[in-house]
ROMI-575300 format. One record per atom (N, C-alpha, C, O): residue number from 1; residue in one letter; atom name; x negated, y, z negated. Coordinates in steps of 0.2 Angstrom, whole numbers. Last residue first. Layout:
ROMI-575300
pt resi=NUM, resn=A, name=CA, c1=X, c2=Y, c3=Z
...
END
This chain:
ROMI-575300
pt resi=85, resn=X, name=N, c1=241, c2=161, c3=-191
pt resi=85, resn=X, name=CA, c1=246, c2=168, c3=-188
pt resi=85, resn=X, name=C, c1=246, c2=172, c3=-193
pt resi=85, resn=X, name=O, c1=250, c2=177, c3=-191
pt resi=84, resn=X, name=N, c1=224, c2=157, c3=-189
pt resi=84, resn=X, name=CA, c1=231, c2=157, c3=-192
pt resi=84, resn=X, name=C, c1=236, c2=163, c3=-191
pt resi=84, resn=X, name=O, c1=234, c2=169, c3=-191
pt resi=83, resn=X, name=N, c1=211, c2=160, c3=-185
pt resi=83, resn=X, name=CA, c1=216, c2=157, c3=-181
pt resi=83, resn=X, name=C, c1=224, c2=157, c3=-182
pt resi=83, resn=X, name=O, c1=228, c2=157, c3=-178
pt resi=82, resn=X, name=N, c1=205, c2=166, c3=-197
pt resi=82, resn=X, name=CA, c1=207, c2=171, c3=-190
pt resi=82, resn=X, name=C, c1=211, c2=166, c3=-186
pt resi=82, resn=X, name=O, c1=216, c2=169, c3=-183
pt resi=81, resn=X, name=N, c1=203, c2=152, c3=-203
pt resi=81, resn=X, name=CA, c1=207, c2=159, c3=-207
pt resi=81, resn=X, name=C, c1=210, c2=164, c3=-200
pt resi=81, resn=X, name=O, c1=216, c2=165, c3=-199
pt resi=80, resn=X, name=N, c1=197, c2=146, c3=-196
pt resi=80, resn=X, name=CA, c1=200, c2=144, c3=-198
pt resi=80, resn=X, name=C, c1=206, c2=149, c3=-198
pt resi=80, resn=X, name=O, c1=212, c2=149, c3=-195
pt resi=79, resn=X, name=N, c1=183, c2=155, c3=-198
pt resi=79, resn=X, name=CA, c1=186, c2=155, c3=-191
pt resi=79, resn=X, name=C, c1=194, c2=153, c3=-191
pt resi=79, resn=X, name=O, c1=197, c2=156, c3=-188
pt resi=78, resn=X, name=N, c1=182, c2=152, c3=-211
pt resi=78, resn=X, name=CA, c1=183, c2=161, c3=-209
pt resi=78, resn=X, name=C, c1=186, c2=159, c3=-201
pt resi=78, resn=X, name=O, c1=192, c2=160, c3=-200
pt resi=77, resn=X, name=N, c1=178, c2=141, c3=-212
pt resi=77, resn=X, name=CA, c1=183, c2=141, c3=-214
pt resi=77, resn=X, name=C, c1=186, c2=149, c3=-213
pt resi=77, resn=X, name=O, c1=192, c2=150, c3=-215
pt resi=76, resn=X, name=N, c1=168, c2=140, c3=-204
pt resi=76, resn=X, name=CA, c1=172, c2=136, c3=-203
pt resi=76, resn=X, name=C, c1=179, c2=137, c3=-206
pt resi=76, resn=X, name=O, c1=184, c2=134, c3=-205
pt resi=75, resn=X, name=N, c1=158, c2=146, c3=-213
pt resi=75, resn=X, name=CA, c1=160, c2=150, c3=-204
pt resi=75, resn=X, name=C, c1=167, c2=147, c3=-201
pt resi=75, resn=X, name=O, c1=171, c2=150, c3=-198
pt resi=74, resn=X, name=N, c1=158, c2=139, c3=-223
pt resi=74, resn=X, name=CA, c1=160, c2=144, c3=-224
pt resi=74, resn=X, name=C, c1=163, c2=149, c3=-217
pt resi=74, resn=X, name=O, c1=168, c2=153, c3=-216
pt resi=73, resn=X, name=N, c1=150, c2=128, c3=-216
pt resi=73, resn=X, name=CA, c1=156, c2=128, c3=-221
pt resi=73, resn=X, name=C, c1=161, c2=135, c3=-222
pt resi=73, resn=X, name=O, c1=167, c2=134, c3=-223
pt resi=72, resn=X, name=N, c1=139, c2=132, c3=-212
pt resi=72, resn=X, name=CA, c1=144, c2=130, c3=-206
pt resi=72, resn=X, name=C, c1=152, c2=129, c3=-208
pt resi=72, resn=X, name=O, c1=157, c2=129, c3=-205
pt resi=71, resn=X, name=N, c1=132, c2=138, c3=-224
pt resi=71, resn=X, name=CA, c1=133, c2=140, c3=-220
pt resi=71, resn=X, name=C, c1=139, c2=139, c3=-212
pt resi=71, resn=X, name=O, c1=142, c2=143, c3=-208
pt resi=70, resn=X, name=N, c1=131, c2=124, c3=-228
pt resi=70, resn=X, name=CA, c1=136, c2=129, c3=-233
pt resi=70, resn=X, name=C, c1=139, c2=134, c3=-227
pt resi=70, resn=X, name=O, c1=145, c2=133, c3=-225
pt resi=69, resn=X, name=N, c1=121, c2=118, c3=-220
pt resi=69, resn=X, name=CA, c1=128, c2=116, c3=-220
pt resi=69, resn=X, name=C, c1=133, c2=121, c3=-223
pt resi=69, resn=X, name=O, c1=139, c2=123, c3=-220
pt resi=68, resn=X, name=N, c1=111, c2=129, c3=-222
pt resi=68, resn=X, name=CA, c1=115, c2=128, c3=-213
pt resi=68, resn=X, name=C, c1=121, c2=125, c3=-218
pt resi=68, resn=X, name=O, c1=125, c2=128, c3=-220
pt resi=67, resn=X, name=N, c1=105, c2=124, c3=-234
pt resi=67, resn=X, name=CA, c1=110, c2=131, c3=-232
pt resi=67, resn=X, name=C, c1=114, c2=131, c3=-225
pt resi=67, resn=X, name=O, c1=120, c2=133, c3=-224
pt resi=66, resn=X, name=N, c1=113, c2=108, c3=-236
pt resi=66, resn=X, name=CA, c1=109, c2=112, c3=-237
pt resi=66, resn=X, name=C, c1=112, c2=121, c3=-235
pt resi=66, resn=X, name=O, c1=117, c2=123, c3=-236
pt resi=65, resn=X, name=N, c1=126, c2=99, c3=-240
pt resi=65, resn=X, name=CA, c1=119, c2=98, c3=-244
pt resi=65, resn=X, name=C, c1=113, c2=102, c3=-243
pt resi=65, resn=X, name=O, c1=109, c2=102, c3=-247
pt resi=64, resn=X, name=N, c1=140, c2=101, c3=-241
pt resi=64, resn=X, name=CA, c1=138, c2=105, c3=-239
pt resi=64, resn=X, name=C, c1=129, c2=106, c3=-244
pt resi=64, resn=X, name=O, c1=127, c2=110, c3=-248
pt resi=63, resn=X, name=N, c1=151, c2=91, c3=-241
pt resi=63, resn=X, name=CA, c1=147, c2=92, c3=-236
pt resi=63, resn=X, name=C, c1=141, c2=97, c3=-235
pt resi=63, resn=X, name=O, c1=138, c2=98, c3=-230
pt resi=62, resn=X, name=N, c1=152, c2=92, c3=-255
pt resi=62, resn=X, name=CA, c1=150, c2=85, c3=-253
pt resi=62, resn=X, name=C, c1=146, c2=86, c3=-249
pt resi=62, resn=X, name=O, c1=140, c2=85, c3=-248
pt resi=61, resn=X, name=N, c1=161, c2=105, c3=-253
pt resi=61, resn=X, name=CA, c1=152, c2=104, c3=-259
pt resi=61, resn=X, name=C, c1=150, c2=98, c3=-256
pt resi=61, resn=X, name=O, c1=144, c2=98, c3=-253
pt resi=60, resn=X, name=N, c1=172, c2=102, c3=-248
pt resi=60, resn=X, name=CA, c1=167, c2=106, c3=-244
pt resi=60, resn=X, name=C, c1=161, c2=104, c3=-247
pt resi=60, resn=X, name=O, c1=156, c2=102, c3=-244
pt resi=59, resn=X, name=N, c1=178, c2=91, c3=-256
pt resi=59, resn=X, name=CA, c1=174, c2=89, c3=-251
pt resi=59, resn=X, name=C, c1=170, c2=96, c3=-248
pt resi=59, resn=X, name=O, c1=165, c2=94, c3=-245
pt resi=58, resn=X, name=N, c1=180, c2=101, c3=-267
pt resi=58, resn=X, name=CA, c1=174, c2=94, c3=-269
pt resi=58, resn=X, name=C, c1=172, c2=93, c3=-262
pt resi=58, resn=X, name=O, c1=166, c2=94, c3=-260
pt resi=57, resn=X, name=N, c1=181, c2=118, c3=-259
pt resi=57, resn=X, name=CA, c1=184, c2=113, c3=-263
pt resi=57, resn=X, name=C, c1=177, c2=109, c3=-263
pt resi=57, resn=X, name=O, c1=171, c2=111, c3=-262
pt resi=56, resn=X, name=N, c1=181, c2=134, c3=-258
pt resi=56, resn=X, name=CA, c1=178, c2=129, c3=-256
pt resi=56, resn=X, name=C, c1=178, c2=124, c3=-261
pt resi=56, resn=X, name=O, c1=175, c2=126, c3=-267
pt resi=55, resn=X, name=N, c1=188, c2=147, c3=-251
pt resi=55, resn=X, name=CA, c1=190, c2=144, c3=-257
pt resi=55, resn=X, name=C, c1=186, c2=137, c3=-255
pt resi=55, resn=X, name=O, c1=188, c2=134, c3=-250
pt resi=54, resn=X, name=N, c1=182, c2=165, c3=-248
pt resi=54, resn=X, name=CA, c1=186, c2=158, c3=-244
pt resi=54, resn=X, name=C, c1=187, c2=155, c3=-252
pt resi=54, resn=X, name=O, c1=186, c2=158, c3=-257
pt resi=53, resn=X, name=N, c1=176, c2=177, c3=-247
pt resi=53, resn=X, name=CA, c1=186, c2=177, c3=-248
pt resi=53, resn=X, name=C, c1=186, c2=170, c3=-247
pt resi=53, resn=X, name=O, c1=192, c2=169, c3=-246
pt resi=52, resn=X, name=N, c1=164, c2=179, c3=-245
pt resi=52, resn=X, name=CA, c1=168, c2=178, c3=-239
pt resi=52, resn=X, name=C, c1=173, c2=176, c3=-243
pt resi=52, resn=X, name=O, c1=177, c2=173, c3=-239
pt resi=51, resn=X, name=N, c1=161, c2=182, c3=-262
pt resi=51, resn=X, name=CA, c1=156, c2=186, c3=-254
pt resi=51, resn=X, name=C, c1=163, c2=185, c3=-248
pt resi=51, resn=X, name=O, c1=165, c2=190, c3=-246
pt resi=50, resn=X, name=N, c1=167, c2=173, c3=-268
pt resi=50, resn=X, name=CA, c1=169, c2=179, c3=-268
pt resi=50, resn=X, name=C, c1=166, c2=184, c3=-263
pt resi=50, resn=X, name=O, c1=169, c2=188, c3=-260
pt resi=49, resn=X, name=N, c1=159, c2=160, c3=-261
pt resi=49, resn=X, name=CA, c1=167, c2=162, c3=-263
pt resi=49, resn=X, name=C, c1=171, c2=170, c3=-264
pt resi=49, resn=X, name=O, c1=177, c2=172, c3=-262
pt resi=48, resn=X, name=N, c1=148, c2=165, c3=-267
pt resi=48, resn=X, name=CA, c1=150, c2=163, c3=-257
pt resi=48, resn=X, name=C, c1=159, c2=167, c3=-258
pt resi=48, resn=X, name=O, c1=162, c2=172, c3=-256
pt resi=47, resn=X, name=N, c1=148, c2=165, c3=-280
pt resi=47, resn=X, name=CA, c1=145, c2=170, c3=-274
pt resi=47, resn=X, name=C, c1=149, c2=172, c3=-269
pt resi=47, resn=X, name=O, c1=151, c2=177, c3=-267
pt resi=46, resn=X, name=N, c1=152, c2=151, c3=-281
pt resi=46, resn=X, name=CA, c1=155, c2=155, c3=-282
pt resi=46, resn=X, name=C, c1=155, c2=162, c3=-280
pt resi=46, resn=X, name=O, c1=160, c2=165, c3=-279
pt resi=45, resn=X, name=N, c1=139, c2=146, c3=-276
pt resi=45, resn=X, name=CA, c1=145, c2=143, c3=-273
pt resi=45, resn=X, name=C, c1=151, c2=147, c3=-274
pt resi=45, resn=X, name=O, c1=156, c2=147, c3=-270
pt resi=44, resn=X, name=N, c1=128, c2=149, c3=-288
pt resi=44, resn=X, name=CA, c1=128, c2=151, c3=-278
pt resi=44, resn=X, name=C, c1=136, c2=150, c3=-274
pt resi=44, resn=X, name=O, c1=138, c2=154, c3=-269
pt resi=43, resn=X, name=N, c1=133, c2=143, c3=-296
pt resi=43, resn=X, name=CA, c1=133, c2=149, c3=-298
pt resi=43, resn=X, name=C, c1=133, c2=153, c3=-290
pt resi=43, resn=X, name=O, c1=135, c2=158, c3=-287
pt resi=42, resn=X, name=N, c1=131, c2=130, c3=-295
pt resi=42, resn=X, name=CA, c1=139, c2=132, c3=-297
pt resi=42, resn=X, name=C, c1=138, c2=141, c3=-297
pt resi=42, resn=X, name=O, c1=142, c2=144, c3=-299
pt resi=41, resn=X, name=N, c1=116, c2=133, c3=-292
pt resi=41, resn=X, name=CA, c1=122, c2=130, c3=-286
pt resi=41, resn=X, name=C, c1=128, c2=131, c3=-288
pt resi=41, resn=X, name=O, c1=132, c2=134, c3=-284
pt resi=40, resn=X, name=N, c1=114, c2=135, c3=-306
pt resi=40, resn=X, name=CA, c1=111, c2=141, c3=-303
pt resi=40, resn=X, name=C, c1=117, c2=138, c3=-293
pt resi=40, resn=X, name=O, c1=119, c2=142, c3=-289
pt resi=39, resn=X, name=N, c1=117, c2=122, c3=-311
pt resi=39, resn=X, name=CA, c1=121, c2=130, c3=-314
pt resi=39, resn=X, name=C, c1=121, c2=135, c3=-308
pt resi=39, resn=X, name=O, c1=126, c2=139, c3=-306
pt resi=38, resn=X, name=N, c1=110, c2=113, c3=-306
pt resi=38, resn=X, name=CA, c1=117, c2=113, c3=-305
pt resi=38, resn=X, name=C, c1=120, c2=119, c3=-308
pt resi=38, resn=X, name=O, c1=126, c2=120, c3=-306
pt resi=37, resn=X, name=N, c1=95, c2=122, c3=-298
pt resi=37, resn=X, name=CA, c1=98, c2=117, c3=-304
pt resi=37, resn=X, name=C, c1=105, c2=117, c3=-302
pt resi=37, resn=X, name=O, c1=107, c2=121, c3=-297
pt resi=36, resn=X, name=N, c1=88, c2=121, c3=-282
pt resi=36, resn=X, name=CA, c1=92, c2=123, c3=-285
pt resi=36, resn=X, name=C, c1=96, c2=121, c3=-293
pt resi=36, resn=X, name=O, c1=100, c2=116, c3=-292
pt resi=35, resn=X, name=N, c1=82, c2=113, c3=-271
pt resi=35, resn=X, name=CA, c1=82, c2=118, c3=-273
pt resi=35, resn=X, name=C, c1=82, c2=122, c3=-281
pt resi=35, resn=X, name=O, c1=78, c2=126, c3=-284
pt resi=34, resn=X, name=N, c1=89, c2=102, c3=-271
pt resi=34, resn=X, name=CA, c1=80, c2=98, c3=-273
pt resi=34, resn=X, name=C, c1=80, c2=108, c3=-275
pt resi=34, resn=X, name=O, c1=78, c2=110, c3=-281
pt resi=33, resn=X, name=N, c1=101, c2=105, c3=-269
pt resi=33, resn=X, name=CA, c1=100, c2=103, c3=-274
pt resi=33, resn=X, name=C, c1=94, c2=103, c3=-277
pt resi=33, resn=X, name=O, c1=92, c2=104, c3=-283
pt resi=32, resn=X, name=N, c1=99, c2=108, c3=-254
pt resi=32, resn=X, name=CA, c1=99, c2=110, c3=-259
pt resi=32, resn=X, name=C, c1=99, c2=112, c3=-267
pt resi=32, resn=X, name=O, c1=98, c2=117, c3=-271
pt resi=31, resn=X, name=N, c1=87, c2=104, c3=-243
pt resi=31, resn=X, name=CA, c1=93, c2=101, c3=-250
pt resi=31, resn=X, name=C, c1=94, c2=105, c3=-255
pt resi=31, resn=X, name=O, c1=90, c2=106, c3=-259
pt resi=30, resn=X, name=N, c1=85, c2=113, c3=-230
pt resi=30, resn=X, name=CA, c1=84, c2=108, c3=-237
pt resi=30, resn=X, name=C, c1=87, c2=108, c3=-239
pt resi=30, resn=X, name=O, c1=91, c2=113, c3=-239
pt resi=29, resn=X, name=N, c1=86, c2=121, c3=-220
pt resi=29, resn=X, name=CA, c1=90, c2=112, c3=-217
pt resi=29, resn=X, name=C, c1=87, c2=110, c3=-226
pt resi=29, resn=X, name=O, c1=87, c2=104, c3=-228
pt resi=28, resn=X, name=N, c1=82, c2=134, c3=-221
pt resi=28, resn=X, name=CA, c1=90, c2=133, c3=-219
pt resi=28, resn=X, name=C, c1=90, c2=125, c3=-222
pt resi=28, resn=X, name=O, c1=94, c2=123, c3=-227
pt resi=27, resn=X, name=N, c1=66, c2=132, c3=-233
pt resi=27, resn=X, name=CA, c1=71, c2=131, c3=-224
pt resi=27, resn=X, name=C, c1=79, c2=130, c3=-226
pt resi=27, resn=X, name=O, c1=82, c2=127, c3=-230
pt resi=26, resn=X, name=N, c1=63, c2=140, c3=-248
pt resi=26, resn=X, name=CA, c1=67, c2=134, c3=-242
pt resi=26, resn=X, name=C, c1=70, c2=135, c3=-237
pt resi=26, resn=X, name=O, c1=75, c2=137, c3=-237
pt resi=25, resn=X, name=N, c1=68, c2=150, c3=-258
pt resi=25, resn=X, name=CA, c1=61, c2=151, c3=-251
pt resi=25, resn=X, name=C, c1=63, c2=146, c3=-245
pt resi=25, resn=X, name=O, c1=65, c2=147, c3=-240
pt resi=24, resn=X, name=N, c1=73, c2=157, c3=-272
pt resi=24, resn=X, name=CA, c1=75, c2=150, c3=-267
pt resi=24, resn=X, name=C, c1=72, c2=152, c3=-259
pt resi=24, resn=X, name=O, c1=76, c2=155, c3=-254
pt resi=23, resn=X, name=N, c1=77, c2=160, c3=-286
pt resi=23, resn=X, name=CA, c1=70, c2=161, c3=-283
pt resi=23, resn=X, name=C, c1=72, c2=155, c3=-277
pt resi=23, resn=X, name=O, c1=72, c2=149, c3=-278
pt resi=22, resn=X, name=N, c1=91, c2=172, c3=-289
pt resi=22, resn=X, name=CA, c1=88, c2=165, c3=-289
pt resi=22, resn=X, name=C, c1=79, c2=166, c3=-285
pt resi=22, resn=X, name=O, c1=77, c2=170, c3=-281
pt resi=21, resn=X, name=N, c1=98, c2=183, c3=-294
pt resi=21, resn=X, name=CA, c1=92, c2=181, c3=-296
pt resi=21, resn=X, name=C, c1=87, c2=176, c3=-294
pt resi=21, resn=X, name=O, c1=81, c2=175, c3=-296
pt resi=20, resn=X, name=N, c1=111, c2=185, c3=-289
pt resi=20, resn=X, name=CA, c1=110, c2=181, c3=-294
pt resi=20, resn=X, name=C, c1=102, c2=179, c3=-295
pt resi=20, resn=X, name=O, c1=101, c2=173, c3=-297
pt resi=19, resn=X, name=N, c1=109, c2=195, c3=-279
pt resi=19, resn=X, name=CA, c1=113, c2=195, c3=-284
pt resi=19, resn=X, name=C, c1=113, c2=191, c3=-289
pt resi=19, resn=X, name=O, c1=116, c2=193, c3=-295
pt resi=18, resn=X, name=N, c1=97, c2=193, c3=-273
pt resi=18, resn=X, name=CA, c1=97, c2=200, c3=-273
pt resi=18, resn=X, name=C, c1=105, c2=201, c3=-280
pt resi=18, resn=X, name=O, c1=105, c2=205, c3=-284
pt resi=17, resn=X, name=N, c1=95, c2=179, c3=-270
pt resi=17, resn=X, name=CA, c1=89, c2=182, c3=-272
pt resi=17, resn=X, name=C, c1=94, c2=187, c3=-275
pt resi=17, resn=X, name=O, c1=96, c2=185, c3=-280
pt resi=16, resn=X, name=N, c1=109, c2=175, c3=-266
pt resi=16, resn=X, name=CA, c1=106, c2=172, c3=-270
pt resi=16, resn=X, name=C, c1=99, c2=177, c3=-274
pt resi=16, resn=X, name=O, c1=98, c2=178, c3=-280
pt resi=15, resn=X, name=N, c1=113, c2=185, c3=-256
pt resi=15, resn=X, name=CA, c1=117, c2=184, c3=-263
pt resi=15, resn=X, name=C, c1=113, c2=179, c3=-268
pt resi=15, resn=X, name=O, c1=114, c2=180, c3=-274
pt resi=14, resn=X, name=N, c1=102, c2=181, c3=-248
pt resi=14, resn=X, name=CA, c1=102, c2=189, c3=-251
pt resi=14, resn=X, name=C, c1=106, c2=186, c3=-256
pt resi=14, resn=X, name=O, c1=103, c2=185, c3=-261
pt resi=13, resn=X, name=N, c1=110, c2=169, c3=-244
pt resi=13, resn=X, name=CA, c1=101, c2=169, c3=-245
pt resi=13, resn=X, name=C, c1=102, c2=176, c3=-249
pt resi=13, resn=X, name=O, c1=105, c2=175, c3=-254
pt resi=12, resn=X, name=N, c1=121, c2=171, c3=-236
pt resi=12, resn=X, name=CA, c1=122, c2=168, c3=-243
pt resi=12, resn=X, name=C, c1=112, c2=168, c3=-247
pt resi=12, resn=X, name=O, c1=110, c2=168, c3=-253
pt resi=11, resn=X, name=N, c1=117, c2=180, c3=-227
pt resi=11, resn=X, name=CA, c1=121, c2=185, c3=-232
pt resi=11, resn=X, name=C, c1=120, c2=177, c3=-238
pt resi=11, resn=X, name=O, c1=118, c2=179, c3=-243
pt resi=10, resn=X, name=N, c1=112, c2=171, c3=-218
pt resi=10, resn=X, name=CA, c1=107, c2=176, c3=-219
pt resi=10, resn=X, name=C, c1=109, c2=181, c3=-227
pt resi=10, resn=X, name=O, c1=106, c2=185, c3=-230
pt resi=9, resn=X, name=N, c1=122, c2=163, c3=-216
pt resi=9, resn=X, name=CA, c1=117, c2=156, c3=-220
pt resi=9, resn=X, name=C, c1=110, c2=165, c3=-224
pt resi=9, resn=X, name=O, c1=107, c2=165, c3=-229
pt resi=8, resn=X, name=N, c1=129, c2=174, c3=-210
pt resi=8, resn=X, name=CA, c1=131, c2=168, c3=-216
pt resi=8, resn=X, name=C, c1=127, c2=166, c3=-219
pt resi=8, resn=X, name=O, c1=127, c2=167, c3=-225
pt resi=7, resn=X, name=N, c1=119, c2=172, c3=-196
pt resi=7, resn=X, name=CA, c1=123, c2=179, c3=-199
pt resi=7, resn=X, name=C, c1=123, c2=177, c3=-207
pt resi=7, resn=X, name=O, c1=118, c2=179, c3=-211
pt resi=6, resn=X, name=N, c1=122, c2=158, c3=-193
pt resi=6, resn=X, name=CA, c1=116, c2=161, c3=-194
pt resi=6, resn=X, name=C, c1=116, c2=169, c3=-199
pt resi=6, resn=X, name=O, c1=112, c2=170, c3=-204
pt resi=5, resn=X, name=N, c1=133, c2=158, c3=-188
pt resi=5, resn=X, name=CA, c1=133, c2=154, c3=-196
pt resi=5, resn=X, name=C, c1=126, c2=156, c3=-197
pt resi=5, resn=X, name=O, c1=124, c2=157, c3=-203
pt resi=4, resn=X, name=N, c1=136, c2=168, c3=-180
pt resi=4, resn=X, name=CA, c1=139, c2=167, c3=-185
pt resi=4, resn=X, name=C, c1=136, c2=164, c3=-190
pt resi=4, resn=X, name=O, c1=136, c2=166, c3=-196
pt resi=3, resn=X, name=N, c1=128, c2=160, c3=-170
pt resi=3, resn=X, name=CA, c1=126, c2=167, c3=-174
pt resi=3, resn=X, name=C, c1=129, c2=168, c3=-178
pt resi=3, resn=X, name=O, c1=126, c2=171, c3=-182
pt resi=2, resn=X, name=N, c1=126, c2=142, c3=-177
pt resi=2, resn=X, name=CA, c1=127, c2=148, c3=-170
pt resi=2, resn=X, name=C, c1=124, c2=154, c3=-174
pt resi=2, resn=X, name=O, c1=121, c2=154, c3=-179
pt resi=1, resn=X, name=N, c1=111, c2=132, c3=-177
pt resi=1, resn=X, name=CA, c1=116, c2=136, c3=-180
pt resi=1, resn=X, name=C, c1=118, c2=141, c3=-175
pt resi=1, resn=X, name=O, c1=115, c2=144, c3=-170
END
């Protein structure tokens, strides 16, 4: 992971513990699902979304099976963002 997405992967972990309660201890690279039930991930992905301003669609979630990947998803879409005129 870069430091950005490191940074990311460190702000979306705290939103889970610290804003929605979640109990989630697991390495960056684990599935998140094996994680997480489908409420408590519909409920992590909306977090993000309002945490970093971004908008993540079916295909981001497809890609985005663990914390790094979320994590890669969301930096990628901030960098994105700053490129734009």
């Amino acid at each position: 992971m870069t430091d950005s997405e490191d940074t990311i992967a460190r702000e979306i972990r705290r939103l889970a513990r610290d804003d929605l309660g979640l109990a989630w201890d697991g390495p960056d690279e684990a599935p998140l699902a094996g994680a997480l039930d489908s409420l408590a991930l519909l409920s992590l992905v909306v977090a993000v979304e309002d945490r970093f301003r971004v908008r993540l669609g079916e295909d981001d979630a497809a890609g985005a099976r663990s914390l790094s990947d979320l994590a890669r998803v969301v930096a990628g879409k901030l960098a994105g963002r700053e490129a734009s005129p």
